[in-house]
N, C-alpha and C positions, 0 to 999 in steps of 0.2 A: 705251744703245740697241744697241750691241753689245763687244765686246771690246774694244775701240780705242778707244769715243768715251764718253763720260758727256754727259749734258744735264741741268741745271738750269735753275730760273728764281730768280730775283734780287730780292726786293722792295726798289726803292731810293727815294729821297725825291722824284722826277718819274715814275717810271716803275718798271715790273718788268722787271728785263731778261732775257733768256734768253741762255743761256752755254751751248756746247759745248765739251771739253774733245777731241780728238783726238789720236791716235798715229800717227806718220805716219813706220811701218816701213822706207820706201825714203831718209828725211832720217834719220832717226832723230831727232826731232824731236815736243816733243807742241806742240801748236797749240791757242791760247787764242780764239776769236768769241765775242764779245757783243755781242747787236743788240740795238736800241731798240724798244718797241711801237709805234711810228707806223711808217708808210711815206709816201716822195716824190712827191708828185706830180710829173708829170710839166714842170709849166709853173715848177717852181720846182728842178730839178734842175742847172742852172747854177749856181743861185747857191749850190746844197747843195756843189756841187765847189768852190767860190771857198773857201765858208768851211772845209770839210774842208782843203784845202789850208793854210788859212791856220792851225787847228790845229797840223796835223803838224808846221808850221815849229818851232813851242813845244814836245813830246813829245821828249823822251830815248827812250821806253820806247815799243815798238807804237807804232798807228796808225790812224787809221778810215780807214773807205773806204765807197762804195755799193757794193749790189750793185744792177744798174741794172735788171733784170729786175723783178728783188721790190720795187727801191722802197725798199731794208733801208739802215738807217744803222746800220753794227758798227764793233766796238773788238777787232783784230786782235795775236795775236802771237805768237811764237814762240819755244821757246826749242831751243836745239840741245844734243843729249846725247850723241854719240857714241860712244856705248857706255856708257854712264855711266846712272845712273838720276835721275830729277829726286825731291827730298828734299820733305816735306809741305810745308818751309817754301818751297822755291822754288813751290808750286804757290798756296800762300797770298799769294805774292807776289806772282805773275801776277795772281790773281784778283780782289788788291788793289789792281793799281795798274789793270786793267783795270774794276771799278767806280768807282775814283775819276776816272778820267778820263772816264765816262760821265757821275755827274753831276756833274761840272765843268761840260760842254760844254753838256747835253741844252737848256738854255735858250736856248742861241746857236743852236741844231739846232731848236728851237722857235719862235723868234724869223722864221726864215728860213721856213721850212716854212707856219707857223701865221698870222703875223702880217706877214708880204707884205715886212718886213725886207730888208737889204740884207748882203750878209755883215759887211763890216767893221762897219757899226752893229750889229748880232745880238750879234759878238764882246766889242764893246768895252762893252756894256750888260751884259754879265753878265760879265765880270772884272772892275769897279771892285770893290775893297775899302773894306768897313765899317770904319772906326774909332770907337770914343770912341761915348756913352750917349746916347740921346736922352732 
């Protein structure tokens, strides 16, 4: 979209996400957002922070946030360059750990949003792990 920014969109296995890539001349710094295709309603935006919060606790890497205007559930980050240039692989990294933590969550984000859920229930209903064949 211009010199500084790229924007894609993301086919992932809940959702398509849309990714902007920015440059961010006064950090020096390029900046990773990927939002989700739903937006918050308003009467469930509490409990969208409970469980955002409760996320980030788990994340090394970035972090989502609202953006409370639009309603937007993204997957934010950064990385800092300093003069330095970021390498295809650090960009593949971002982008990689920025979709995989999308659809990690998007069901807990779904849960709350969609399904009148409560955060911790939303959380804990889509991180049990599968084991062994049925």
């Amino acid at each position: 979209t211009g010199s500084d920014e790229l924007t894609l969109v993301v086919a992932g296995s809940w959702s398509d996400y849309h990714v902007s890539l920015n440059w961010r001349e006064d950090l020096e710094a390029l900046h990773l957002a990927c939002a989700f295709e739903f937006k918050v309603p308003e009467a469930r935006l509490v409990e969208c922070y409970k469980l955002v919060a409760q996320i980030n606790e788990q994340l090394w890497i970035g972090h989502f946030d609202i953006w409370t205007q639009e309603g937007l559930i993204m997957f934010r980050q950064g990385l800092m360059l300093n003069g330095a240039e970021a390498t295809p692989e650090q960009c593949e990294a971002m982008l990689r750990a920025a979709l995989e933590a999308c659809e990690r969550y998007y069901k807990a984000f779904q849960y709350v949003v969609w399904a009148g859920k409560d955060a911790k229930t939303a959380l804990g209903a889509t991180m049990f792990e599968t084991e062994g064949q049925a």
